[in-house]
C-alpha positions in Angstrom: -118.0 -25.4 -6.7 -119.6 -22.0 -5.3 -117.7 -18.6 -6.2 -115.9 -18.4 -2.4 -114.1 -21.7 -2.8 -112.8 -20.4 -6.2 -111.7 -17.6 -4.8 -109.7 -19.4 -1.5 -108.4 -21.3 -4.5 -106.4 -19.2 -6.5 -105.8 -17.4 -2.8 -103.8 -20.4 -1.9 -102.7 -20.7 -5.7 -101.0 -17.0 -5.4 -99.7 -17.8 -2.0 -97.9 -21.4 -3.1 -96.3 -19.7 -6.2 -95.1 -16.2 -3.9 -93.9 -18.7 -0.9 -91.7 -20.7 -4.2 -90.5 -17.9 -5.6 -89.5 -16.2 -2.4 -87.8 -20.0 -1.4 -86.4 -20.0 -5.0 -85.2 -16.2 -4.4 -83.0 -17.0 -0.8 -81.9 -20.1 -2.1 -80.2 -17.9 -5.1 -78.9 -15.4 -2.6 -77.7 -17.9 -0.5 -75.6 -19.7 -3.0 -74.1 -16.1 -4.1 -73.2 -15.6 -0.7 -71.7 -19.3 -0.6 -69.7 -18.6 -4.0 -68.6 -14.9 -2.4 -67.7 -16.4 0.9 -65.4 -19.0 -1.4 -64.0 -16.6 -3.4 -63.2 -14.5 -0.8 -61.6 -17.9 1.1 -59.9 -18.7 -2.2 -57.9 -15.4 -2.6 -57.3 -15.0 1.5 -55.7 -18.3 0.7 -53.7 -17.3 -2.0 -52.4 -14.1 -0.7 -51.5 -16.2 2.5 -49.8 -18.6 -0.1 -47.7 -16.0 -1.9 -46.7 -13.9 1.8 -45.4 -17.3 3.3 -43.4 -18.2 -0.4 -42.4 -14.4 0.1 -41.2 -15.2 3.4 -39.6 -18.4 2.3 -37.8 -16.9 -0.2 -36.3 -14.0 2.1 -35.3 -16.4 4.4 -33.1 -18.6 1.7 -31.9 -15.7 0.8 -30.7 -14.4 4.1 -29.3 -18.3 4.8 -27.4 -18.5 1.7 -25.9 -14.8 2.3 -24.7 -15.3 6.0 -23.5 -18.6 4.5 -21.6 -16.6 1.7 -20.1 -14.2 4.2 -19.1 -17.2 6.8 -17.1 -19.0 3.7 -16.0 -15.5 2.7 -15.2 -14.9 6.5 -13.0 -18.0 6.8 -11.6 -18.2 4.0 -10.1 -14.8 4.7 -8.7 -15.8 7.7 -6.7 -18.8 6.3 -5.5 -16.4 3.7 -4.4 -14.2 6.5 -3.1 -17.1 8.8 -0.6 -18.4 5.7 0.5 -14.6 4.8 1.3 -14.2 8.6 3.4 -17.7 8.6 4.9 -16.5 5.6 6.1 -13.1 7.3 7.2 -14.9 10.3 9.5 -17.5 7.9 11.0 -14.4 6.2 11.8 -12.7 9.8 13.5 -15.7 10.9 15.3 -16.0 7.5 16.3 -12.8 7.7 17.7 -13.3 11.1 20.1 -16.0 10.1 21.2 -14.7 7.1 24.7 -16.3 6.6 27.3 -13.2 6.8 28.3 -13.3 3.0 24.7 -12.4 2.3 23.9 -10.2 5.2 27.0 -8.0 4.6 26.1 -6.9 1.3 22.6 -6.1 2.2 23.7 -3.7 5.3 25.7 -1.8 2.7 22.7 -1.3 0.6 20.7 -0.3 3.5 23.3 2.1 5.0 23.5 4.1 1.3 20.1 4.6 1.2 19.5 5.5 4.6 23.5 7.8 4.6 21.6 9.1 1.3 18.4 9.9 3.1 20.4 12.0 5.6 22.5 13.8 3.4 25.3 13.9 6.7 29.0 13.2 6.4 29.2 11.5 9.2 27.1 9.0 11.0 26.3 6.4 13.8 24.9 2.8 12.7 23.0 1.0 15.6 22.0 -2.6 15.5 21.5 -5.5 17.3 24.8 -7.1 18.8 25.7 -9.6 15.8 25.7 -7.2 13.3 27.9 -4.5 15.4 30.3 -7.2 15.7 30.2 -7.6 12.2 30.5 -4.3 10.6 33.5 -4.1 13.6 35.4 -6.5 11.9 34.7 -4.7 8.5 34.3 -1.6 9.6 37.3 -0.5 6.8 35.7 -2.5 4.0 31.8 -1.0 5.0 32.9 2.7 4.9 35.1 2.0 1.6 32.0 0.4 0.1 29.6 3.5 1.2 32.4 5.8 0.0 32.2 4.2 -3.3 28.5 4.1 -3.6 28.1 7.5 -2.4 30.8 9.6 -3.9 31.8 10.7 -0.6 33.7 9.5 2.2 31.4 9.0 5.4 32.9 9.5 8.7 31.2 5.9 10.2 30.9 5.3 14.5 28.8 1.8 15.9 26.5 3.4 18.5 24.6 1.2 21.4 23.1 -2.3 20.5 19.4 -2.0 19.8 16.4 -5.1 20.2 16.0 -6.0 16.5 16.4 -9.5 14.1 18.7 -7.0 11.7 19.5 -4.4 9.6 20.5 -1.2 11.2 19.1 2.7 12.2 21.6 5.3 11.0 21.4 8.3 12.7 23.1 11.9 12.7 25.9 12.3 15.4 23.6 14.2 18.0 20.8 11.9 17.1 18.4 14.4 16.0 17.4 12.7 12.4 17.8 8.8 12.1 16.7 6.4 9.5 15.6 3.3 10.5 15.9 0.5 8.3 15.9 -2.6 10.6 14.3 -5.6 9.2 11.2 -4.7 11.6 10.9 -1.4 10.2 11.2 -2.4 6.6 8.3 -5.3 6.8 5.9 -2.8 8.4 6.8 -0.4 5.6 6.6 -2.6 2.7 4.0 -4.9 4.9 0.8 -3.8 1.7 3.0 -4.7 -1.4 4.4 -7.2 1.1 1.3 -9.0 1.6 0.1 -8.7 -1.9 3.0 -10.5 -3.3 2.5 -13.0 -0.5 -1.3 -13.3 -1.2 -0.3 -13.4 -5.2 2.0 -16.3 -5.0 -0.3 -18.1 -2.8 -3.7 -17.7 -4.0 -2.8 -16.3 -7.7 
């Protein structure tokens, strides 16, 4: 073998070992690019994983709070539907209260409201039933509010008025008047009202 064929040799030799390694070299860079790509996939993945179980969770949460409020919502308006019957049961009870019981009570309520004026003499309105009533006791109704007053009170019926009971007292020119019909009275009362309702239904 001359001297030139050595030479083309290890020619070729260097040649096959730089084409190898430069092979060896973009097969290296192309499984780092693979592994990047992968990682990259990997964590898109996961962030897309924990967004959606984000999501998820926001939604549940959102359901279970509308569902809250809904039960909430209706539960409050049964509350309210019983606390209204109850209101409309004591206006009818109070509307056929038996006279026995009703005539005490429109003595109470005439001393406070006589009281409340501070006048000598006054004009009770009602509806027609209880005119007629405190008519046929008109002498026993001003003895009791004389008794409970310490004064004697100069007593006239005035006009029926649209009302389930109780009565207005009013001065004789009509300037200052209490009224302390059954009506007036709920609306009143109607928060402690309520609450004692809501207490002895629901505890």
């Amino acid at each position: 073998m001359d001297g030139a064929e050595l030479i083309i040799q290890e020619i070729n030799r260097e040649a096959e070992q730089k084409i190898q390694y430069i092979l060896s070299e973009a097969q290296k860079e192309a499984e780092q690019i693979k592994e990047e790509a992968r990682k990259r996939a990997e964590a898109r993945a996961e962030w897309i994983m924990r967004k959606a179980q984000t999501q998820a969770e926001i939604e549940k949460q959102r359901i279970v709070a509308n569902a809250r409020l809904e039960v909430r919502k209706k539960r409050l308006a049964v509350q309210e539907e019983l606390i209204q019957e109850v209101i409309t049961a004591l206006r009818e009870r109070l509307a056929e209260l038996p006279d026995e019981e009703y005539f005490p009570m429109l003595v109470d309520l005439a001393v406070q409201a006589v009281g409340e004026l501070g006048s000598e003499s006054v004009v009770v309105r009602s509806n027609e039933r209880t005119l007629k009533l405190l008519s046929e006791r008109a002498d026993e109704f001003r003895k009791a509010l004389g008794e409970r007053l310490g004064r004697e009170i100069e007593v006239s019926l005035g006009e029926p008025i649209g009302t389930i009971g109780g009565l207005v007292v009013e001065t004789p020119d009509g300037a200052v008047r209490v009224n302390n019909t059954f009506e007036a009275r709920i609306e009143r009362f109607e928060g402690e009202l309520r609450a004692e309702i809501a207490k002895a239904l629901f505890g």
